[in-house]
Every structure is written in structure tokens, then in C-alpha cells.
Steps between C-alpha positions, in 0.01 A plus 500: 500500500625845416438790721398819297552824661150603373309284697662562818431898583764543812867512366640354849252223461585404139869516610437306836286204240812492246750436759284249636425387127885498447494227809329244356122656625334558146333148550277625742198762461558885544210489761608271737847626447372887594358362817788304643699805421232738644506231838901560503434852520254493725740326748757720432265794561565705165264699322561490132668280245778802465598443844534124459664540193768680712480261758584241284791598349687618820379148716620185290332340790135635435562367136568192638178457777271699194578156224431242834178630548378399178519093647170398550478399903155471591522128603450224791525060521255341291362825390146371343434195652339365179771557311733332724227212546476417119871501513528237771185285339596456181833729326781416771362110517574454074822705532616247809358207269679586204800528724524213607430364122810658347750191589721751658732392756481824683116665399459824560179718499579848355300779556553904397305775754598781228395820700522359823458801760610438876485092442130404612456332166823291458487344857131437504547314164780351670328370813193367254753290334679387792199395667373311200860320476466377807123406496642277244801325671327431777183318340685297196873546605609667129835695453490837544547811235728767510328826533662845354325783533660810335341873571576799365357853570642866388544617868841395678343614839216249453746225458672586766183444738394189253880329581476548884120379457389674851102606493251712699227248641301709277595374156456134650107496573436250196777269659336218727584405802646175404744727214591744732654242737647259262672784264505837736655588841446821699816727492584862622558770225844587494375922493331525833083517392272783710199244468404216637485284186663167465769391285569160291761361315472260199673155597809471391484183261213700327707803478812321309222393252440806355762698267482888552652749257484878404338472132318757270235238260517751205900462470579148704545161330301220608766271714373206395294352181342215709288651747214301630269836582551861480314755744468844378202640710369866498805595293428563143221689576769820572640427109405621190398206238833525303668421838229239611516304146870484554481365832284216408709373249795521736290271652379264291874425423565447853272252558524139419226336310180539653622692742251720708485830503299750778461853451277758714117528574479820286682400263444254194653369130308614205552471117832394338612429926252176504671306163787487792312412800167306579242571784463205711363728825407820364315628836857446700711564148696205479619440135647179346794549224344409173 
């Protein structure tokens, strides 16, 4: 997308957009772009777009916190439950199926979170398959599968809280008792917390699971070609269609045949997207690799 100094009437804001354009930004829409910027602002308690402009090119810094913002964070463990459910009934069951099928001495489940905020997502997938692993063993005695979960988000400070994998109690209230036990255990916050909220950290064996790196989708390789599923959930919905066409096909290469692919409530493939992709769940928007 080009930015044309005709539709944008503010000079500081045009100049502010291309610098954010030059960063890899154009994929997403000028609107939701004007209000993260307008939020940074509004933090930073500036009146105008001259003054940030000004701001921003004495304070490397502000540059810095102003492209993290645009990570989508709004997130919590097994955030909708249906989702989650038709994940455990019937997706992560065929993927630990076909696992097992591949003749493999060492199986391994791979799965990409691609936009994966403070780490709700990755771990709860995690735990599912965990918990379906050993449902197995214990009832038929099979070999286990390798699991590899790799997640990538644009923010390095929500990594950073994704690789220690400490939680408010708060983002846990769709984990059940039974979960929270088995895969949790209270800690202290290492910054000293005015309330009175408690604190858990993801288990340790389901921490090493899960891969965590610094990645922007538009400009990042997919690591691997043979990916079992790919979560990309309440992402594309910030991207133009140019960017969002892209990022599908990045993804249909990354996935192995008949590979799954889950993408956000308010989001969806149409036209030349569905010759790539079939809908096998269309209310939770799980896709199948055609």
C-alpha cells in the first residue's frame, strides 16, 4: 500500500505513517494504525501529531515502544472454550493419529501459533495435547509423539512474559481445576504487585514445549514446511488484503498435506483464498489444506 500525501491532511501525521510505512507497517490499515498511534500519545500526554513527530525523532526509545504496540495482546488460556473444545474433540486427536502413522522413529507433532501475544494460546494448545498424549498411554500403552510448538509474535516484550510463562489468576478462569494443578503452580511476581491477585507459572515440561521468537509474519519465513496446524487468530483482521493473501500462502506452504489451519472469529477466506484451503468448521474457522 502506498501512502499519498493527499489523503492524509496533517503533514506530521503523513510523516509519522511513512516512517512507520518504511518499518514494515503498510500491511496494516491507516485506521487502526492512527489509533494505536493516537493511544501512544495519549500515554505520553502530547497534544498534536507535530509534537510527536518531535518526540520521535529525539527518543529512539518512543520509536521503539510506538512499533510494539501494534502486537495484538488482548488474550487469556483457552480463550473461547468452543474453539478450544473442537480442538481437543476432533483436530488435535487426527494430528496425534497421523503421528503416530508416519513410521517415524522419533514423531513429532508440529504446530505454528503465528501471532502469539503473551503465550495463552501456545501453552493451552500445549496442555490439550499433553493431556490427550497421556489419555492415550495410559488406556492402550502406545508410544508417545514429540510435540514442537513454535510461536512467533512482533512484540519482543510479549515474548519475554510468554518465555517466563508467569500469569495473573485472571487470564486462567477457563483453566479447570484439575489443569491448574497438573500444569500450573502459584509463584510470587518478581516486581512487587500493590493487589492482592495471585500469580501462576506454566509447568516447566510444558514450558520447554513451546518455541518463542521475535518475528514480523509479513517479512518472516515459515521455519518449517511440515507443520501439523497453524494458529493465526484475530491477526489478519489489522492487514490490508494484499498483506492477508500473502500470508495465507505463506501458509499453505508451511503446512504439510492436509494440514489444518485456524484463523480468527471475525475473520474468514473468500474467493481465490478457498482453491487453497477447505472449511471443515466454519463456525470455529478451522480450514483443511486442499
Amino acid at each position: 500500500m502506498t501512502l499519498k500525501q493527499e489523503t492524509i491532511e496533517d503533514p506530521y501525521l503523513f510523516a509519522i505513517l511513512n516512517k512507520l510505512f518504511e518499518q514494515g507497517l503498510q500491511k496494516y490499515r491507516v485506521p487502526f494504525i492512527r489509533r494505536r498511534l493516537e493511544h501512544r500519545m495519549r500515554l505520553r500526554k502530547i497534544p498534536n501529531y507535530q509534537k510527536y513527530a518531535e518526540l520521535l525523532s529525539k527518543d529512539p526509545n518512543e520509536f521503539t515502544e510506538l512499533i510494539s504496540s501494534f502486537s495484538i495482546t488482548v488474550t487469556e488460556f483457552f480463550r473461547d472454550p468452543s474453539f478450544f473444545e473442537r480442538l481437543r474433540i476432533n483436530i488435535l486427536p487426527s494430528i496425534i493419529d497421523n503421528c503416530r502413522l508416519t513410521g517415524s522413529q522419533t514423531p513429532e507433532i508440529k504446530i505454528w501459533c503465528a501471532g502469539s501475544a503473551t503465550g495463552e494460546e501456545p501453552y493451552s494448545i500445549a496442555i490439550l495435547v499433553r493431556e490427550l498424549l497421556n489419555a492415550d498411554q495410559n488406556a492402550m500403552n502406545l508410544s508417545s509423539c514429540r510435540l514442537g510448538i513454535f510461536a512467533t509474535d512482533i512484540n519482543s516484550s510479549s515474548i519475554g512474559i510468554s518465555q517466563e510463562g508467569i500469569y495473573e489468576e485472571t487470564s486462567l478462569k477457563n483453566v479447570t481445576q484439575n489443569l491448574l494443578s497438573r500444569y500450573f503452580q502459584r509463584v510470587s511476581p518478581k516486581v512487587p504487585h500493590s493487589s492482592t491477585a495471585r500469580f501462576y507459572q506454566v509447568s516447566e515440561d510444558i514450558r520447554k514445549s513451546v518455541d518463542f521468537h521475535v518475528a514480523d509474519l509479513t517479512k518472516t519465513e515459515p521455519p518449517a514446511t511440515d507443520f501439523d496446524m497453524i494458529l493465526c487468530r484475530n491477526v489478519m483482521i489489522y492487514f490490508d488484503r494484499e498483506s492477508r493473501e500473502k500470508l495465507i500462502d505463506k501458509f499453505h506452504k508451511a503446512l504439510k498435506p492436509h494440514g489444518y489451519l485456524a484463523i480468527g472469529q471475525s475473520e474468514v477466506l473468500m474467493g481465490k483464498l478457498l482453491g487453497k484451503f477447505r472449511s471443515i468448521y466454519l463456525r470455529e474457522r478451522i480450514y483443511q489444506k486442499a
